[in-house]
TISEMI-608207 format. One record per residue (C-alpha): residue in three letters; x, y, z negated. Coordinates in steps of 0.5 Angstrom, whole numbers, padded with zeros to 4 digits, always signed. Layout:
N
alaXYZ/...
***
This chain:
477
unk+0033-0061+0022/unk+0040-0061+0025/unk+0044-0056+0022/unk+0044-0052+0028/unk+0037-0050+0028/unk+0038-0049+0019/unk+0042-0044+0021/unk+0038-0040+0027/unk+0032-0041+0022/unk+0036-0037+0016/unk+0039-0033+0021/unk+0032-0030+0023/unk+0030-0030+0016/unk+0035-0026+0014/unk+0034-0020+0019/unk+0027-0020+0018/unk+0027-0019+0011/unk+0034-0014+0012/unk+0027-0010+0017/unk+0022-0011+0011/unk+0026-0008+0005/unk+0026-0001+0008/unk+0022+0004+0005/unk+0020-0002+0001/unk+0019+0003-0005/unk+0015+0007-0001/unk+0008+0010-0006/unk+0001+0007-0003/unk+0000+0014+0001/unk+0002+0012+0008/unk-0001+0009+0013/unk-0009+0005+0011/unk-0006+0008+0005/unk-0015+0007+0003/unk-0015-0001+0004/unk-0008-0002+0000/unk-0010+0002-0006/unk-0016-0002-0006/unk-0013-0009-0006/unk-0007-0006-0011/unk-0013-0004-0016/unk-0015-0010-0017/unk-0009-0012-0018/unk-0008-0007-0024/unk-0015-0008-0027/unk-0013-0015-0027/unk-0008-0014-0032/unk-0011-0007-0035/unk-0018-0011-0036/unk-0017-0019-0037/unk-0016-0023-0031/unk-0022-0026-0027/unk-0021-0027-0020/unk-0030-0029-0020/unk-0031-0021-0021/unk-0026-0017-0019/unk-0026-0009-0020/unk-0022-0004-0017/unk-0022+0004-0019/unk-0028+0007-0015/unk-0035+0008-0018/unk-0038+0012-0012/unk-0043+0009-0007/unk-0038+0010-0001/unk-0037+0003+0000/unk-0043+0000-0001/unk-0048+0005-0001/unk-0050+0004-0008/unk-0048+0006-0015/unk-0042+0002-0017/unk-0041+0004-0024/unk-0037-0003-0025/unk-0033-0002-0020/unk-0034-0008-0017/unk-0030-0011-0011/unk-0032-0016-0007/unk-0030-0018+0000/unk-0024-0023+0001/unk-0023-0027-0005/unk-0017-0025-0009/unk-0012-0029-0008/unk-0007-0023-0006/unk-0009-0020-0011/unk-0008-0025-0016/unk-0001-0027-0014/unk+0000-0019-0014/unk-0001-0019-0022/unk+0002-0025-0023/unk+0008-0021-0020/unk+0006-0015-0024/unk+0005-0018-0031/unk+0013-0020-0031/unk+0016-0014-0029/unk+0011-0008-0030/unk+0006-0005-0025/unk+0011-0002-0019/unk+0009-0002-0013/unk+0016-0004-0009/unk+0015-0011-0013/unk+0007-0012-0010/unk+0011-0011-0003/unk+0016-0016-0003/unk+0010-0021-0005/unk+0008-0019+0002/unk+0015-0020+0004/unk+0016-0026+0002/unk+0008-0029+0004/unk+0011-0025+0012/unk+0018-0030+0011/unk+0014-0037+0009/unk+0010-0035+0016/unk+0016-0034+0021/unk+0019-0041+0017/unk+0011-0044+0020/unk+0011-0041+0026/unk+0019-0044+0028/unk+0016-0050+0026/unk+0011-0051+0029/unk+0013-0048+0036/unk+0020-0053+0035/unk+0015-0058+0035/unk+0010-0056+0041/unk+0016-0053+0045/unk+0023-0054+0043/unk+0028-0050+0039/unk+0028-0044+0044/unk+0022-0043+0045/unk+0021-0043+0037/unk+0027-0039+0035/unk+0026-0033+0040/unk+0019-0034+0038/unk+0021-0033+0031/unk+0025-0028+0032/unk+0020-0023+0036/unk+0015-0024+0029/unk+0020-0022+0025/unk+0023-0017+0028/unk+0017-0013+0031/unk+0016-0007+0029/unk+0009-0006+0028/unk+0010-0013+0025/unk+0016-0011+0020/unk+0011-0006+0018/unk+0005-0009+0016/unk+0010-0015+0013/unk+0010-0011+0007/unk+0004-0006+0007/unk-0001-0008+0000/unk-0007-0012+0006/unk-0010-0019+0006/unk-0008-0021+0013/unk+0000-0023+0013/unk-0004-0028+0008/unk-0008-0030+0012/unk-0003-0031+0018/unk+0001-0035+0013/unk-0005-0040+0012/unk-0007-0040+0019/unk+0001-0042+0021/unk+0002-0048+0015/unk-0006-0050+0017/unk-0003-0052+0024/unk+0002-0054+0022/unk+0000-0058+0017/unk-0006-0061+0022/unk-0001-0062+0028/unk+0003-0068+0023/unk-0003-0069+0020/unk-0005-0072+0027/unk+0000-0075+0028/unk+0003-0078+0021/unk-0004-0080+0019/unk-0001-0077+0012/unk-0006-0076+0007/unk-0001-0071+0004/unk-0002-0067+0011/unk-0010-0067+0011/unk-0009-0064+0003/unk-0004-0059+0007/unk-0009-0057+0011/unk-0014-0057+0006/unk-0010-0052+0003/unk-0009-0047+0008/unk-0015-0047+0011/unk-0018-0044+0004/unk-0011-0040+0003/unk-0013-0037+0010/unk-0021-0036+0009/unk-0022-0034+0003/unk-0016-0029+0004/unk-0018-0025+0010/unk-0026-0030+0013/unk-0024-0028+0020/unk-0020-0034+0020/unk-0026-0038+0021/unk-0025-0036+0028/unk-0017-0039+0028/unk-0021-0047+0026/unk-0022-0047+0034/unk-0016-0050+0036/unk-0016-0055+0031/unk-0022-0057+0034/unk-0018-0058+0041/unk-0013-0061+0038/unk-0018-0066+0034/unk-0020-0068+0041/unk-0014-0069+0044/unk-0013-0073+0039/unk-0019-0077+0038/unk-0025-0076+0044/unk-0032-0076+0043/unk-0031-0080+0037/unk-0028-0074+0033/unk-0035-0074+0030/unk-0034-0081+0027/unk-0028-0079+0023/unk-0029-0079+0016/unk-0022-0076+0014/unk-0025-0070+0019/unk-0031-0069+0017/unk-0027-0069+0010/unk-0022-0063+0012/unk-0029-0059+0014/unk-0033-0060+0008/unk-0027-0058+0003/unk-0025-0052+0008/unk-0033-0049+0008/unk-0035-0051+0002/unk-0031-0046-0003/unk-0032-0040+0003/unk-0039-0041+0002/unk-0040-0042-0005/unk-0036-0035-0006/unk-0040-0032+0000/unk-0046-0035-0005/unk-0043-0032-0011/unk-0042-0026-0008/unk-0050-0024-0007/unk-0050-0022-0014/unk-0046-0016-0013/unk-0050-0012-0008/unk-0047-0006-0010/unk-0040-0008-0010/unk-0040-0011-0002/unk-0038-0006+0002/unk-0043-0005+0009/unk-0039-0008+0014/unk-0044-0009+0020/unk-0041-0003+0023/unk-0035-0006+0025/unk-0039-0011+0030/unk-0040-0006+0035/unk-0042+0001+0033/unk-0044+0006+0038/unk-0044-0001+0042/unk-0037-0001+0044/unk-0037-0007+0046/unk-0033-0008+0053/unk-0034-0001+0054/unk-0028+0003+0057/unk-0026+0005+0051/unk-0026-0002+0048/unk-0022-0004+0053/unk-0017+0002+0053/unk-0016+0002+0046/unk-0015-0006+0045/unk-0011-0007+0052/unk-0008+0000+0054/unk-0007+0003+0047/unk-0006-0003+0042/unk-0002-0009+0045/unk+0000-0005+0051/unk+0003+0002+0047/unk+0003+0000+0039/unk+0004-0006+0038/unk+0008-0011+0044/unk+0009-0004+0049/unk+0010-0004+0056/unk+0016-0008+0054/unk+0013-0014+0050/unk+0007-0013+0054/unk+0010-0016+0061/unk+0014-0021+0058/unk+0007-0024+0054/unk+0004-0024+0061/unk+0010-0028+0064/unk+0009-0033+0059/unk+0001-0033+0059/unk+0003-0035+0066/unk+0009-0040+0066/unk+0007-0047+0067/unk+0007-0052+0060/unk+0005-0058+0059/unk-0002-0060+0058/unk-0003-0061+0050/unk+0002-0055+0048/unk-0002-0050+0054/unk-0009-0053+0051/unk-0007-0051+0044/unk-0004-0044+0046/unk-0010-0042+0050/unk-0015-0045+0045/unk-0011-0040+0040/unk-0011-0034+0044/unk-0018-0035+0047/unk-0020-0036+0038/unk-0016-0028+0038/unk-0021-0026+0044/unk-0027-0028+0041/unk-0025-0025+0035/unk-0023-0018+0039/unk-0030-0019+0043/unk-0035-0020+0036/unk-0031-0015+0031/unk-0031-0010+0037/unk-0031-0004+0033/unk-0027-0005+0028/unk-0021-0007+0032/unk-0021-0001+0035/unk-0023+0003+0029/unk-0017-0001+0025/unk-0011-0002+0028/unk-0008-0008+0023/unk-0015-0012+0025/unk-0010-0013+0030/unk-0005-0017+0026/unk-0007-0024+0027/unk-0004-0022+0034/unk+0004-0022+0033/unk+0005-0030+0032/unk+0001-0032+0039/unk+0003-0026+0043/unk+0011-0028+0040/unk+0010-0035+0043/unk+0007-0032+0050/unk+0013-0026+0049/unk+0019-0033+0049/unk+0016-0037+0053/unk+0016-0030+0059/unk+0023-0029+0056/unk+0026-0035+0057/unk+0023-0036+0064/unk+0027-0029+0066/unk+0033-0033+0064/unk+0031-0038+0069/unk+0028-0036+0075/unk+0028-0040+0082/unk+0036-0038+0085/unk+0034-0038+0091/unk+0029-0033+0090/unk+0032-0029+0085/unk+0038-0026+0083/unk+0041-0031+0077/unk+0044-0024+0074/unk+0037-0020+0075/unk+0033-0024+0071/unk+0037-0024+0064/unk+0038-0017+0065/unk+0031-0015+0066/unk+0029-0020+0060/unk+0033-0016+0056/unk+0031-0009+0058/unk+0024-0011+0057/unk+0026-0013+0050/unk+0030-0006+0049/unk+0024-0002+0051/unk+0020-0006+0047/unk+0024-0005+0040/unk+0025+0002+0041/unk+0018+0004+0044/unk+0015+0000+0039/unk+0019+0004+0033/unk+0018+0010+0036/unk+0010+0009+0035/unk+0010+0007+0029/unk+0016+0009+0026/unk+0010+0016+0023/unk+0007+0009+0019/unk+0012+0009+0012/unk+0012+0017+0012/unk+0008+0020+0007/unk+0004+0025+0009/unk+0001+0028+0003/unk+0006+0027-0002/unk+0002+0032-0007/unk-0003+0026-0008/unk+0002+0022-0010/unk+0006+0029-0015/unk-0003+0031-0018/unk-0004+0024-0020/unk+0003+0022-0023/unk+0001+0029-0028/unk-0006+0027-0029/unk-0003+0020-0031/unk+0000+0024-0037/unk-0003+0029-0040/unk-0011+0025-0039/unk-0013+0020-0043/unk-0013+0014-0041/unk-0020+0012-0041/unk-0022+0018-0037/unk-0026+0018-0031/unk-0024+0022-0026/unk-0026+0026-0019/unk-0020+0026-0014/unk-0022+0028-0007/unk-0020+0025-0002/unk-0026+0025+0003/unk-0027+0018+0001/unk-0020+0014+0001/unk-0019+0012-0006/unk-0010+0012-0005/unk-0011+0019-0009/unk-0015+0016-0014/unk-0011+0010-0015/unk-0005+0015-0016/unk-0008+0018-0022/unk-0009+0011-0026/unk-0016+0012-0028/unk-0023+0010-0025/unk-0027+0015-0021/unk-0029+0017-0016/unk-0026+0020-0009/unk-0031+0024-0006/unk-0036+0029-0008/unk-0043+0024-0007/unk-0047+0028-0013/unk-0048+0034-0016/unk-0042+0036-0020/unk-0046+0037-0026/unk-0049+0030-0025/unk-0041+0027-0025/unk-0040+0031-0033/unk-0047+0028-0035/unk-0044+0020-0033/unk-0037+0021-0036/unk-0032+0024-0031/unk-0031+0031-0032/unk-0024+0031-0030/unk-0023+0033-0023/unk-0016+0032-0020/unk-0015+0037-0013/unk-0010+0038-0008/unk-0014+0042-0004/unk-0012+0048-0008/unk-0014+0053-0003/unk-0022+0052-0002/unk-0026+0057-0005/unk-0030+0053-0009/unk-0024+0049-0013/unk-0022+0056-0014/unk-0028+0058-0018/unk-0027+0052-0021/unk-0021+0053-0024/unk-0024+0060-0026/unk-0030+0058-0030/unk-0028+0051-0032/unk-0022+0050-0037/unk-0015+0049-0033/unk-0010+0043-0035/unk-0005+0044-0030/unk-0004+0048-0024/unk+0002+0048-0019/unk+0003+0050-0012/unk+0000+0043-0010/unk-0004+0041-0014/unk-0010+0043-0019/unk-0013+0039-0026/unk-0019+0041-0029/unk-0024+0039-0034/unk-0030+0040-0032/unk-0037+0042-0037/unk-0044+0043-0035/unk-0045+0050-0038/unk-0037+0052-0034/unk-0041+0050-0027/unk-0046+0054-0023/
***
């Protein structure tokens, strides 16, 4: 790269890891505070309990993920892989949170170095620099490039892969084909849903060798190597009924698909309020239009029609979980340059040469300041007594206990405590005491039946938000 672009590159490096770093310390109760304690679980167990990536435990034992029983703890969704650079981290400099969060920043920052390139190669340094920059500054972007989830790996894996797959076409390079090996594991195996991200390699494949695509051994190679490892885990996976979550909801519960509601949520709510706004919205759909060349417009669509099927057959889960949505940004910040840079050309005998910029800029104000205002709430710490009960359940209850910390099911209080437990009530409380976990951490200190509780049984701590008690058979009714 000319020293031009090296400098432009670490210039949008920088802001973005400025924009990631705040409330880096924040504790794991802000927002989908339930899926970043169960990643960061596992994590600790890693180190608390041996390190075993093929049998992965995180802290709840209750039967709300799966249905059944867990008494092990048993996690299995995606395979481990953050959480095991997440321990790797932690077994260095100790179990802190803020240091699982930078390993987020920094997977966020080698996919906005992905992403230039790619783009640089495909349609020219602008086109790259400003996509890079929108990734890297985003609100909804900056967020999520630092809370504890699968996705930012898995966009950095789908980024390397394209890129990787695009010089792999090009150069013939076996250094390439093993990159893109590699990141198409890194990305499937971190978060599945990348399966549906493979489509435009398969454009690519054919623009480059027809209909005999199929003939090509080094292909049929690059598909074996990237299926073979997702399915001999899935396989593996069967052994552990009860540690895998129930997932056919966020197919299409209450048949959602393509209802209203579907298209108000993912259009009107997500892209067009929370994550591009009104601002980035109309600058995607500017780019969406602009006239490209054949093979950088094919490959583009290709990866924006992978992102709508995606949407189409996850319809209940992308709109019951709007991080479902992070796949988006890297597209949708190609779309938004494209549209950005068109305004800074338009036709001059039709338009104003000064409105166009003008308008681009304002679009782009708006979208910042629009897109921080709706997610700004997302570092808050709206229950900060979790975080308080479970620091003092962490001190004065013996580290073996197991323990009850209700939370209607998310498991982040929970994880506050540093013990294995369970995050709601799923069986009679004498049941709990017969299966070893008589210690109950409540903030819900004004419920009728805690306050009986804290009567009978015997009280540990009491404060104005926050109740731990330990429980006995012959102390409840």
């Amino acid at each position: 790269m000319k020293k031009v672009e090296i400098f432009l590159l670490l210039t949008i490096l920088f802001v973005g890891l400025i924009l990631r770093l705040y409330k880096i310390d924040r504790p794991i109760a802000d927002w989908h505070s339930w899926r970043q304690a169960d990643t960061a679980a596992v994590a600790r167990n890693f180190l608390k309990e041996g390190f075993n990536p093929f049998v992965p435990k995180y802290d709840d034992m209750s039967k709300h993920a799966s249905g059944l029983d867990n008494p092990q703890r048993y996690r299995f969704v995606e395979f481990p892989i953050l959480n095991t650079l997440i321990a790797g981290v932690w077994s260095q400099t100790g179990i802190n949170v803020t240091y699982a969060r930078l390993v987020i920043v920094f997977i966020s920052l080698g996919s906005i170095v992905f992403l230039f390139l790619l783009v640089r190669y495909l349609s020219g340094l602008s086109v790259a620099a400003l996509s890079a920059f929108f990734f890297a500054t985003i609100p909804y972007n900056v967020f999520y490039s630092s809370a504890i989830l699968p996705g930012p790996l898995m966009v950095f894996g789908i980024l390397g892969l394209y890129f990787c797959f695009v010089k792999w076409l090009e150069s013939g390079s076996w250094i390439f084909l093993a990159g893109s090996i590699f990141f198409a594991n890194l990305a499937i195996l971190s978060w599945p849903i990348a399966l549906f991200f493979l489509l435009p390699l398969l454009y690519l494949s054919y623009e480059k060798y027809g209909f005999s695509l199929f003939k090509n051994l080094k292909l049929w190679i690059f598909v074996l190597l990237t299926l073979l490892p997702f399915i001999a885990w899935r396989i593996w996976m069967l052994r552990f009924s009860e540690g895998i979550p129930y997932l056919p909801f966020l197919l299409n519960q209450n048949n959602i698909r393509f209802k209203g509601a579907f298209f108000r949520w993912l259009v009107a709510e997500r892209m067009g309020k929370l994550i591009l706004t009104v601002g980035g919205f109309t600058l995607f759909v500017i780019g969406f239009v602009v006239k490209r060349s054949k093979k950088e417009n094919f490959f583009y669509l290709t990866w924006l029609f992978s992102l709508i099927l995606f949407f189409v057959i996850f319809a209940a889960g992308n709109v019951r979980h709007d991080y479902y949505q992070i796949p988006l940004i890297p597209i949708a910040s190609i779309f938004m340059a494209i549209g950005t840079i068109k305004f800074f050309s338009l036709p001059s005998a039709l338009f104003s040469k000064f409105l166009g910029p003008i308008v681009a800029l304002m679009l782009i104000i708006f979208m910042y300041a629009f897109g921080f205002y709706e997610v700004r709430g997302y570092w808050w710490i709206n229950r900060p007594e979790i975080v308080k009960a479970g620091m003092a359940a962490d001190k004065i209850l013996p580290k073996d206990a197991t323990v009850i910390a209700p939370y209607g099911g998310d498991a982040a209080f929970l994880y506050q405590t540093n013990r294995y437990g369970y995050p709601y009530f799923d069986r009679p409380l004498t049941e709990f005491v017969k299966n070893g976990a008589k210690y109950l951490v409540s903030v819900d200190i004004a419920d009728e039946g805690i306050q009986k509780l804290a009567k009978n049984c015997k009280l540990l701590a009491s404060e104005n938000d926050y109740l731990i008690i330990e429980l006995f058979e012959n102390c409840i009714d």
